[in-house]
C-alpha positions as CSV (number, residue, x, y, z in Angstrom):
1,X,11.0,-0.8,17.8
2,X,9.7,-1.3,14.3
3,X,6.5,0.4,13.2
4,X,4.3,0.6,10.3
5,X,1.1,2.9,10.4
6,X,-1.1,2.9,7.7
7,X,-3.9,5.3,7.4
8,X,-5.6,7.2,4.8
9,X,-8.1,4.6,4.1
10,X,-12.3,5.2,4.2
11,X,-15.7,5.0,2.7
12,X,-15.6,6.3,-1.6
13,X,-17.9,6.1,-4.3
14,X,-16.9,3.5,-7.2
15,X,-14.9,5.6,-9.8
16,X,-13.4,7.9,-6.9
17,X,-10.0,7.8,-5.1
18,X,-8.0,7.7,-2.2
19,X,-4.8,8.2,-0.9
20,X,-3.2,5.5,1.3
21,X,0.1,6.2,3.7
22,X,2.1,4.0,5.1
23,X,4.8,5.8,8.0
24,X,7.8,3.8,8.7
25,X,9.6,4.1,12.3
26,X,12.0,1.8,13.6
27,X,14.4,0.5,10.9
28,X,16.5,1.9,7.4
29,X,13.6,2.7,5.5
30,X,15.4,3.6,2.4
31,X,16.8,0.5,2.3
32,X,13.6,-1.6,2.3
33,X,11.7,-2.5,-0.9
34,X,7.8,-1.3,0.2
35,X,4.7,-2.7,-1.1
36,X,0.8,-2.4,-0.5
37,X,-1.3,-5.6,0.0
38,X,-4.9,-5.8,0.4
39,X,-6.9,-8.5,1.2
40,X,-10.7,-8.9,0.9
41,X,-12.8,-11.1,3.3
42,X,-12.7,-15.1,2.0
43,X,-9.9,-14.1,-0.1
44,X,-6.1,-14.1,0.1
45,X,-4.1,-11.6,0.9
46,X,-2.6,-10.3,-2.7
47,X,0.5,-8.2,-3.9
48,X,-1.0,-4.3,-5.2
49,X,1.9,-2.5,-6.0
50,X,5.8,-2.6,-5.1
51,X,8.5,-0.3,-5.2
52,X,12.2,-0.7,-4.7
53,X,14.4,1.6,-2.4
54,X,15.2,4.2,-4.2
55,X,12.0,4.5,-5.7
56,X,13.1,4.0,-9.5
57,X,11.4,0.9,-9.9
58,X,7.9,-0.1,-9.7
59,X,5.5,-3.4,-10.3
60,X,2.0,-3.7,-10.4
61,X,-0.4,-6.7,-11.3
62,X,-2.6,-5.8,-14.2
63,X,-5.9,-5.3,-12.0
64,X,-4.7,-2.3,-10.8
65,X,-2.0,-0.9,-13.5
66,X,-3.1,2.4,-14.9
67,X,-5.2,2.8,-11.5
68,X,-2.9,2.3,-8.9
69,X,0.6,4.9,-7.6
70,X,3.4,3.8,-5.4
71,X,5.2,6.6,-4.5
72,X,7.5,6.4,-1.1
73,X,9.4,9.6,0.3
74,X,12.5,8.5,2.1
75,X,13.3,11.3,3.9
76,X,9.7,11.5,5.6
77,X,9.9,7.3,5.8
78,X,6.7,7.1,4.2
79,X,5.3,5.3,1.2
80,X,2.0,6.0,-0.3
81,X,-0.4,4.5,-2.5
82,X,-2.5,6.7,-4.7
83,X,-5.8,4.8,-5.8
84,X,-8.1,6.2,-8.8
85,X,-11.0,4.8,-10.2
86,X,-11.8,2.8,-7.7
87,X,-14.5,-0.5,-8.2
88,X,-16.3,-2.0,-5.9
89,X,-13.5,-5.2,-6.3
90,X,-10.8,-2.9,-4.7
91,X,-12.6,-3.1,-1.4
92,X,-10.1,-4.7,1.2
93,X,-8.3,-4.1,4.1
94,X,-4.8,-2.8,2.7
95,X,-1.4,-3.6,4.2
96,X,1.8,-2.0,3.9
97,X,5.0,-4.0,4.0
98,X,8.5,-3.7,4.2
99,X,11.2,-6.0,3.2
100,X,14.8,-6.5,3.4
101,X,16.7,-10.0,2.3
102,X,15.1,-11.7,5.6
103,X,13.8,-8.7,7.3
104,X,10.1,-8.4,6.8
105,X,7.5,-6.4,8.6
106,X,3.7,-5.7,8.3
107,X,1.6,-2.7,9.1
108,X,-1.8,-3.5,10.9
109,X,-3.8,-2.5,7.9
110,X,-6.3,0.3,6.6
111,X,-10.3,-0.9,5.6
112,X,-10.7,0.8,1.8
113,X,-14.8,0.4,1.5
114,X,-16.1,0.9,-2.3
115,X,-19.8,1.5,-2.3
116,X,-22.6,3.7,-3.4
C-alpha cells in the first residue's frame, strides 16, 4: 500500500523557516520524480519545487527560487523541503507528490501558517 506522510509543517514568523518531510512507503521511491505543492485557500493548487530521481536535477518557479530546497534521501525514502525567508504569501497547505510515467500519488498535506 502506497503512503505519503508529510509533516514538519507549523505556525513561523514572516522571514523564518521550516523544514517540510515527506516519507514514502509503498512503491520505488528512487524511481519517482518528487515535488512539493501547496495550495492556499480560494487558490489553486501550484507546483513549489521538483526534483528528479536521482536527485541531480531540480526546478523551481521564481516565487520561491533562492528561498526554497528540495532535497530527497533515497535510502531513507524521504524528500524534504527546506523553506527560508518565509512571507506571509507562502502560507498553504503543502502537498508532496510522487510521479512515475502514469503512476501518481499524493500525500494528505501539511498546513504552513506565516504570521506575526
Amino acid at each position: 500500500q502506497v503512503h505519503l506522510v508529510e509533516s514538519g509543517g507549523g505556525l513561523v514568523q514572516p522571514g523564518g523557516s521550516l523544514r517540510l518531510s515527506c516519507a514514502a512507503s509503498g512503491f520505488s521511491f528512487s524511481l519517482y520524480t518528487m515535488s512539493w505543492y501547496r495550495q492556499a485557500p480560494g487558490k489553486e493548487r501550484e507546483l513549489v519545487a521538483t526534483i528528479t530521481g536521482a536527485g541531480s536535477n531540480t526546478e523551481y518557479p521564481d516565487s520561491v527560487k533562492g528561498r526554497f530546497a528540495i532535497s530527497r534521501d533515497n535510502t531513507k525514502k524521504t524528500v524534504y523541503l527546506q523553506m527560508n525567508s518565509l512571507k506571509p504569501e507562502d502560507a498553504a497547505v503543502y502537498y508532496c507528490k510522487a510521479a512515475w510515467f502514469r503512476s501518481i500519488y499524493w500525500g494528505q498535506g501539511t498546513q504552513v501558517t506565516v504570521s506575526s
